[in-house]
N, C-alpha and C positions, 0 to 999 in steps of 0.2 A: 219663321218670324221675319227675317232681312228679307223674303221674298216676299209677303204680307207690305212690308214699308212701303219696298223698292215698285210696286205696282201699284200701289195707293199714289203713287209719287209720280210715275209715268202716265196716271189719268188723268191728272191734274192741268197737265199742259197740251194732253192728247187731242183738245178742241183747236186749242192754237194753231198748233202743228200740222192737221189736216188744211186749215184756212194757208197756211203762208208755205208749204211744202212744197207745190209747183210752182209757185215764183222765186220761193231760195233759192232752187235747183238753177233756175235761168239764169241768176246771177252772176255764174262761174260763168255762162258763156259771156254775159255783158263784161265779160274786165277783159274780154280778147279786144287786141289791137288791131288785130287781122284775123280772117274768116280761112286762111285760103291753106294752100300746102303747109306742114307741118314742117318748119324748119330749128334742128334739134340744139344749135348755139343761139338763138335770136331770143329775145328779151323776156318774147310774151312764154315762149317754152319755159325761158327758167322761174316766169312771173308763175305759170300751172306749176309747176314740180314743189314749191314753195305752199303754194296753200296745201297739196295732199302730205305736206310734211309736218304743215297744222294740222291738220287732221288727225293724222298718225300719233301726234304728240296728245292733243285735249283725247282721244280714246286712251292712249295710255297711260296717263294718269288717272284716267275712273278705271281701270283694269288693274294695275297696280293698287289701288285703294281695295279692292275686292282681295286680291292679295293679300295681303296687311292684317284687313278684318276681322277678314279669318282665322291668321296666325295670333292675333294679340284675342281676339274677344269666344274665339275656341277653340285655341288652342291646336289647330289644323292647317296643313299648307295643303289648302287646297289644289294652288298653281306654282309647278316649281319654278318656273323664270317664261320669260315671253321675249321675244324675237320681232324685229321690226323690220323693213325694209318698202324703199321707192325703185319701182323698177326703173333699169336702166333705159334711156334712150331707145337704144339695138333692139334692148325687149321687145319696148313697147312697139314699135315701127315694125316687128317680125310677127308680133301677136298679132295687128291687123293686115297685116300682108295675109296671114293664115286662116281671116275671119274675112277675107274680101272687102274689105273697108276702105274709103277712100281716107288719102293719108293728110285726112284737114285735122285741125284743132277740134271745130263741133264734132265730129266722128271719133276721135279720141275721147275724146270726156263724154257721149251718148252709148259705144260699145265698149269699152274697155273698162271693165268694174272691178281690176287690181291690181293698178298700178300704184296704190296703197296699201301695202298688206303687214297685217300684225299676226302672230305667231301662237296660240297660249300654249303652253304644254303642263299638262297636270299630269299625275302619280297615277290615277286608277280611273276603269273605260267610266263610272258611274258620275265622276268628276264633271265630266266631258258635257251633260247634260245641264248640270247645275250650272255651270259656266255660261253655258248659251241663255241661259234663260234670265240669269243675273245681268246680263249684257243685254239683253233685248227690253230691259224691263227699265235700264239708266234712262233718265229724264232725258228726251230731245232723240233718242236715238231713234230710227227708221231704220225698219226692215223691208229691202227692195227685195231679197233672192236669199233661200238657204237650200242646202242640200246636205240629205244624213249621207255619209259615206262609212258610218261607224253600224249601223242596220245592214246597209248594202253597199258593203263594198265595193270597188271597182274592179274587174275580171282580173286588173293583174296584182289585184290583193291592197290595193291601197285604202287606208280608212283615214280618215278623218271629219269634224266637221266644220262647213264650209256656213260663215254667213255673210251676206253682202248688203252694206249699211251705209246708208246717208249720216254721216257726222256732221253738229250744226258747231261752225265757228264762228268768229269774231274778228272780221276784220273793217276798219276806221268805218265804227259803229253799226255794220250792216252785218245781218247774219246770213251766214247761206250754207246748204249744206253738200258735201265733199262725198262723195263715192270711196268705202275703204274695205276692202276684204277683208276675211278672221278666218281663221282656220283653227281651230282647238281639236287636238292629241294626245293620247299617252305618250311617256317616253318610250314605250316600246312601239309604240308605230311611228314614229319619228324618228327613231333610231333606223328603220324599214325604209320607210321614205329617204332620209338621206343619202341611203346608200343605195335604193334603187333610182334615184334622180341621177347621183354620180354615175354610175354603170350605163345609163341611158344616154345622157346628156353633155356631161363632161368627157367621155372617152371617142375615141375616131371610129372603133370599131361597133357596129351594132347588134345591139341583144339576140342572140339566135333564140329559138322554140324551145330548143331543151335549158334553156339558161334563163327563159322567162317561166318555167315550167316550175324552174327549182325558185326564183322569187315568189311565186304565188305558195308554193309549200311552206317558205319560210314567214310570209304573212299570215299564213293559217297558224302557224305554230304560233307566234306573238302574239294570236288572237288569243288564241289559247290557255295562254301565260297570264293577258290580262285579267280574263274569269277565273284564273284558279286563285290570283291574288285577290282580288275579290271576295270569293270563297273564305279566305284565310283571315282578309283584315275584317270579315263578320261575324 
């Protein structure tokens, strides 16, 4: 039924949207002050980090509401908590060092599709689904790029799913819309994830073969876990 509304509701404005969605997009680049090298203290930097923090916020309040909904009107947590985050400066400037990008402001906001990222993490893999589609179907949302990683994992066992969305905001009265990543999880592959990004990431020493060998076993196993629970809560 909420997905019946929420899609009667998203065609609503779906004419709109197609008409005014490649000039919103522009607009981010018109409020630069400067074209040129990407300097990470100077005004117009912290002017961008500011609008993807709008972003982050107007999505998580309709993600939070879905939240809510569900709990009050049946009685279901569908999503046990959500997670937010603006990448850092170092990120962002190491993420296009790694993509060959030239290190301007247009080349940051045209390659770089997460340096707004929201989190969800739900109870069971079946969740994961519902989620995406609840979110794809919120009024004004665009959908640029998704990827299942929950089908087809990734070789060293990571699942999740990834979607990458224009969020349209409000700023002195012009709409435009904002690049935000989403990633939606169980907590059993989140729990996986964190701890194989720490092993990876956070430590000096790196992963050897037999020690990436025993990560993908233990991703298989939480695969595992989530279908048997699954199984149980049917």
């Amino acid at each position: 039924m909420i997905l019946h509304i929420l899609k009667n509701r998203g065609k609503v404005c779906e004419t709109m949207k197609k008409n005014k969605h490649k000039e919103e997009l522009v607009k981010i680049n018109s409020l630069l002050e400067e074209t040129g090298k990407i300097e990470k203290n100077s005004k117009t930097f912290e002017k961008l980090m500011f609008i993807y923090s709008i972003a982050i916020k107007e999505l998580l309040i309709k993600i939070e509401t879905i939240k809510e909904e569900f709990k009050i009107f049946y009685d279901y947590e569908i999503i046990d908590h959500i997670n937010t985050r603006i990448k850092t400066p170092e990120s962002i400037l190491k993420k296009m060092q790694d993509k060959k990008c030239e290190l301007t402001y247009v080349d940051m906001i045209n390659n770089i599709n997460d340096i707004a990222g929201i989190r969800v993490i739900c109870p069971l893999k079946k969740d994961i689904f519902t989620i995406k589609d609840l979110i794809l179907n919120l009024p004004g949302i665009q959908l640029v790029k998704e990827k299942d990683y929950i089908t087809n994992p990734k070789k060293s066992g990571y699942s999740s799913y990834h979607l990458i969305l224009d969020v349209p905001i409000t700023l002195s009265r012009k709409i435009m819309y904002v690049r935000v990543e989403v990633q939606i999880r169980t907590m059993a592959m989140d729990f996986w994830a964190s701890i194989e990004h720490k092993a990876k990431y956070k430590t000096r020493d790196e992963i050897n073969r037999s020690q990436s060998k025993e990560f993908i076993k233990y991703a298989k196993m939480l695969t595992k876990i989530d279908d048997n629970i699954i199984k149980l809560k049917c």
